[in-house]
C-alpha positions as CSV (number, residue, x, y, z in Angstrom):
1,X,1.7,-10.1,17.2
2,X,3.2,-13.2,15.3
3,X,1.3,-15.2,13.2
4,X,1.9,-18.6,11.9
5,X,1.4,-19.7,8.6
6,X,-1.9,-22.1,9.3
7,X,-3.1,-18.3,10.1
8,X,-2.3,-17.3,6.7
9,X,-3.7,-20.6,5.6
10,X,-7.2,-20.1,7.4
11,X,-7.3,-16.5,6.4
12,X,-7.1,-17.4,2.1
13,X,-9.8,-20.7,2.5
14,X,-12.8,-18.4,4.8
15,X,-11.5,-15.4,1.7
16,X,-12.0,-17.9,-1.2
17,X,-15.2,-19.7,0.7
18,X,-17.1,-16.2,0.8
19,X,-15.9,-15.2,-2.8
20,X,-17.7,-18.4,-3.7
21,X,-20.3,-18.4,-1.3
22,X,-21.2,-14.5,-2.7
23,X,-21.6,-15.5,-6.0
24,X,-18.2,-14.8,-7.1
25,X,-18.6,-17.3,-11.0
26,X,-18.0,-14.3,-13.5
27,X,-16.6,-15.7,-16.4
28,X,-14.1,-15.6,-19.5
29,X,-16.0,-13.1,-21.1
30,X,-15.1,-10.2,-18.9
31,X,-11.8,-8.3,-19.4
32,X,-9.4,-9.3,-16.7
33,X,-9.8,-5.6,-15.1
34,X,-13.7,-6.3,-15.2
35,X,-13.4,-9.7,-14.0
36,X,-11.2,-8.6,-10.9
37,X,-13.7,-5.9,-10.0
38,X,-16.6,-8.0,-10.3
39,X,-14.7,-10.4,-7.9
40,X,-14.3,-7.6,-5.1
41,X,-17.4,-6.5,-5.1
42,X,-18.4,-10.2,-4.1
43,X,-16.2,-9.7,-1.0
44,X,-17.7,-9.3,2.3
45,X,-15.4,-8.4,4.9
46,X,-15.6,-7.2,8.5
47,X,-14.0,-4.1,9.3
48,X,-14.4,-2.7,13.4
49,X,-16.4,0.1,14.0
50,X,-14.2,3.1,14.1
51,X,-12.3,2.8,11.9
52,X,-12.8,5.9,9.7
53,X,-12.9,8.2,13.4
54,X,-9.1,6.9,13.8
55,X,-8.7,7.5,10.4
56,X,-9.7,11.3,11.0
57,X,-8.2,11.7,13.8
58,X,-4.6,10.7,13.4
59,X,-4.9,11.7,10.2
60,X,-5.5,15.3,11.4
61,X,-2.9,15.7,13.6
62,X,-0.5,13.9,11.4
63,X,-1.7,16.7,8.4
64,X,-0.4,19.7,10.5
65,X,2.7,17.3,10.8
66,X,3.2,17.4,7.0
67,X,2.1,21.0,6.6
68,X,5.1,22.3,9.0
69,X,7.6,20.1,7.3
70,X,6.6,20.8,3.9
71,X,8.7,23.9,3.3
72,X,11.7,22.5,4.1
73,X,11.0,19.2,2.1
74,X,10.2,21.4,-0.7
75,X,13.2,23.2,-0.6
76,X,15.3,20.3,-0.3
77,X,13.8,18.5,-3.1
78,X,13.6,21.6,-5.7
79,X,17.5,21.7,-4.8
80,X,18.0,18.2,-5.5
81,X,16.2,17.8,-8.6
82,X,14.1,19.9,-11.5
83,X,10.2,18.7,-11.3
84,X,7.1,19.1,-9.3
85,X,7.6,18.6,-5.7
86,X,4.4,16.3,-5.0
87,X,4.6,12.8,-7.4
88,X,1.4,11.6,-8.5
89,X,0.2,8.1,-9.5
90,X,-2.6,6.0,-10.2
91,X,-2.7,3.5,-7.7
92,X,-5.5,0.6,-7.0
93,X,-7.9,1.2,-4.7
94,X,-10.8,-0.8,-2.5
95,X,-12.2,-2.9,-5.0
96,X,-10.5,-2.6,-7.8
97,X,-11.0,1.2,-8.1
98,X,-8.3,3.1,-9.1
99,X,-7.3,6.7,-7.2
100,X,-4.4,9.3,-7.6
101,X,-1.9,8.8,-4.6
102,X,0.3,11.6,-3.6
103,X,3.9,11.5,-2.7
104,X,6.6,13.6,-2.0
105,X,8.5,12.9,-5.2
106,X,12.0,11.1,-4.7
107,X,13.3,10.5,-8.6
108,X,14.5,12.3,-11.3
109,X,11.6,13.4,-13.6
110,X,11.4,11.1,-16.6
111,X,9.4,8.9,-18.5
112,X,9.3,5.3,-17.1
113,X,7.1,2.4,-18.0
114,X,7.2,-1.5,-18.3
115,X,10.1,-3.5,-19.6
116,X,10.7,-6.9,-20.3
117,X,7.4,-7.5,-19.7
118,X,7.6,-6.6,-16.5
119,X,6.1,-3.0,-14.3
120,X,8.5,-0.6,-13.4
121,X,9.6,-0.7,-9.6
122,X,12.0,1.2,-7.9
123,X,14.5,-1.8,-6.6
124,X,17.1,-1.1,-4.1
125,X,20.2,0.7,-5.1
126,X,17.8,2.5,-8.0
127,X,20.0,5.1,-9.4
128,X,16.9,7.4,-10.3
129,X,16.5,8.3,-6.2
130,X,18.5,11.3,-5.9
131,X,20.5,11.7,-2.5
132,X,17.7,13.5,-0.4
133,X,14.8,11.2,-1.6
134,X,16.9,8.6,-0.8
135,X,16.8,10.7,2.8
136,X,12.9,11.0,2.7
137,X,12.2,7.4,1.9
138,X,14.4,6.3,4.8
139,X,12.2,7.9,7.2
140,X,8.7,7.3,5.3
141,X,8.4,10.9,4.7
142,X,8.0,10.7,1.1
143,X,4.4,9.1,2.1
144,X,3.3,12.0,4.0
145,X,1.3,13.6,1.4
146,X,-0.6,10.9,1.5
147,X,-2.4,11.6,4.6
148,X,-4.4,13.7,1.9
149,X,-5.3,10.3,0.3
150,X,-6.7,9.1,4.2
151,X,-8.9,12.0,4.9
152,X,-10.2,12.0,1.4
153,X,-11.2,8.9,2.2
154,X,-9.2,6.8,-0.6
155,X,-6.9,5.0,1.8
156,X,-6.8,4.3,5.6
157,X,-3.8,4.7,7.8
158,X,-3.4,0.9,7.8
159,X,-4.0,-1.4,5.6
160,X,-2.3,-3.5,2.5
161,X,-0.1,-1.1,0.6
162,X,-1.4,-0.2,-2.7
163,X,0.5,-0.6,-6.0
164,X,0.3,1.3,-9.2
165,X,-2.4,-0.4,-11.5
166,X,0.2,-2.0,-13.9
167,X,2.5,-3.3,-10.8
168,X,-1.0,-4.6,-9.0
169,X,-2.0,-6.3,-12.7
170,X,1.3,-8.0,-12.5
171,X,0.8,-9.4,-9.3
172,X,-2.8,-10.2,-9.7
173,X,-1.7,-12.2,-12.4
174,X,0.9,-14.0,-10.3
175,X,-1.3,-15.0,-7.1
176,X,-5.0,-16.0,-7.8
177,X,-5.7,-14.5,-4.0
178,X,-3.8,-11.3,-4.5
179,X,-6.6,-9.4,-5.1
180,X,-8.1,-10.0,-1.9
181,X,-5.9,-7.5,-0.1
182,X,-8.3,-4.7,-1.7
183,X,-11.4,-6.0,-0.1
184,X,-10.3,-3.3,2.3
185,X,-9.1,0.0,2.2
186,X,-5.2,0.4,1.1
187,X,-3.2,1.8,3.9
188,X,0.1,4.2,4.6
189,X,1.2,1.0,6.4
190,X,0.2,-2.1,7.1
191,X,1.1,-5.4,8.9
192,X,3.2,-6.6,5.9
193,X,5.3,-3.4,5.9
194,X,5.9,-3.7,9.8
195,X,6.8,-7.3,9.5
196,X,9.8,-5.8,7.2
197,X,8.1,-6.6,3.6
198,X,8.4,-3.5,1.8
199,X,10.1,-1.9,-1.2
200,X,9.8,-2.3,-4.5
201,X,10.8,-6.6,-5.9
202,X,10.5,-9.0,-8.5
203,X,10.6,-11.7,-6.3
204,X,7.8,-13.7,-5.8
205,X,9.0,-15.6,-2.4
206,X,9.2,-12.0,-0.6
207,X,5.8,-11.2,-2.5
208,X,3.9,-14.5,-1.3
209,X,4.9,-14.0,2.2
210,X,4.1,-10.3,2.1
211,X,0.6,-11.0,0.5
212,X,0.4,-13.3,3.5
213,X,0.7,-10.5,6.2
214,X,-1.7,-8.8,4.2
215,X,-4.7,-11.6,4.1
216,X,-4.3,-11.8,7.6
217,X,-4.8,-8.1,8.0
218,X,-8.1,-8.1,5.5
219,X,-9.5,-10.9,7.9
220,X,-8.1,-9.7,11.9
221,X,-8.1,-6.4,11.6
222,X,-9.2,-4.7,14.9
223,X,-8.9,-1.0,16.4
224,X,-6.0,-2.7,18.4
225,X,-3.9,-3.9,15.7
226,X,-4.4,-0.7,14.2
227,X,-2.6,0.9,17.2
228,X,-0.2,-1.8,17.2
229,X,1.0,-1.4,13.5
230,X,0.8,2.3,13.6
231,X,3.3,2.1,17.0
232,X,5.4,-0.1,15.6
233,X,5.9,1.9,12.4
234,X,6.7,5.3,14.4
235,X,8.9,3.0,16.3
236,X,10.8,1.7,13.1
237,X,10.9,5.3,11.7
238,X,12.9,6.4,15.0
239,X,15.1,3.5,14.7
240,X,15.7,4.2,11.1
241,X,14.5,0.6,11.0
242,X,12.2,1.0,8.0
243,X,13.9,-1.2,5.6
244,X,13.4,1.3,2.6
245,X,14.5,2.0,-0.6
């Protein structure tokens, strides 16, 4: 399922032509967090029929998944490191909307927030993983709990990742068409993720291209890519191919 990048480029003009064409001219005098929610909700996007079933149904199965494991990745995260065993965050959600995302926590509890301007993200070689999260996040299963967020109905099992809300402002800020990835519903995976943009960066090459795979996922998306990203992330996880950190 390759792409090329007149794809990409079809996908950001038919985004930006129905922003407009919805009535998307809000002005300066809404915050910048009201001014990107009043842009979402301009957004009309096509997502297949079916959708949530496959949401409900994976998501099921892949629950009494997380519920047998969850002793054992309790036990090896209390040994590793003092704190709860379940992180949560505020992430952003479809349309702007912020929700609490669940994850099996991977750092050492502490206060962390922006510097330099900048959000805090976990880069590679971040010395606040301790040795088993560092384990978890090389197999996804630090995002298990988030199979909660799925039948909940906050995220979807594919879809653009979502960030935390001061990571996503950052971005938004960066990339007039970011925000178009939450037209849809934020995902445990998505097409970027599989295409081997993941992980936590500063850099706004890897983060153009990754918003990219992500435009083109808002506008394609089918029940067959679905199964298609979803295979091809069990397939990285068994291959230790997940490009994590």
């Amino acid at each position: 399922m390759d792409l090329s990048i007149n794809d990409v480029q079809t996908v950001r003009e038919k985004l930006q032509q129905e922003s407009r064409k919805n009535g998307n001219q809000t002005g300066s005098k809404l915050s910048e967090s009201s001014y990107a929610i009043s842009r979402y909700k301009n957004l009309k996007v096509r997502q297949y029929k079916g959708k949530r079933a496959l949401d409900l149904s994976i998501g099921g199965v892949a629950l009494i998944f997380c519920l047998i494991l969850f002793p054992f990745i309790a036990l090896g995260i209390k040994f590793s490191s003092k704190g709860p065993v379940i992180f949560k965050q505020k992430r952003t959600g479809q349309n702007g909307t912020t929700f609490t995302c669940f994850k099996f926590r991977t750092m050492k509890k502490g206060d962390w927030g922006p510097h330099n301007g900048k959000p805090d993200i976990t880069l590679e070689g971040d010395d606040r993983i301790f040795a088993f999260g560092k384990f978890l996040r090389l197999l996804n299963l630090d995002e298990l709990p988030q199979i909660i967020n799925v039948l909940k109905g906050d995220m979807s099992l594919v879809g653009p990742r979502p960030y935390p809300v001061d990571e996503c402002a950052y971005w938004n800020s960066t990339f007039d068409d970011f925000f178009y990835r939450y037209a849809v519903k934020p995902g445990i995976t998505g097409f970027s993720q599989v295409k081997g943009y993941r992980g936590g960066t500063y850099s706004v090459e890897h983060m153009r291209k990754r918003t990219d795979y992500d435009l083109i996922y808002v506008q394609k998306n089918t029940f067959f890519m679905d199964l298609y990203i979803i295979m091809k992330t069990v397939t990285k996880m068994v291959n230790l191919d997940t490009n994590a950190h």
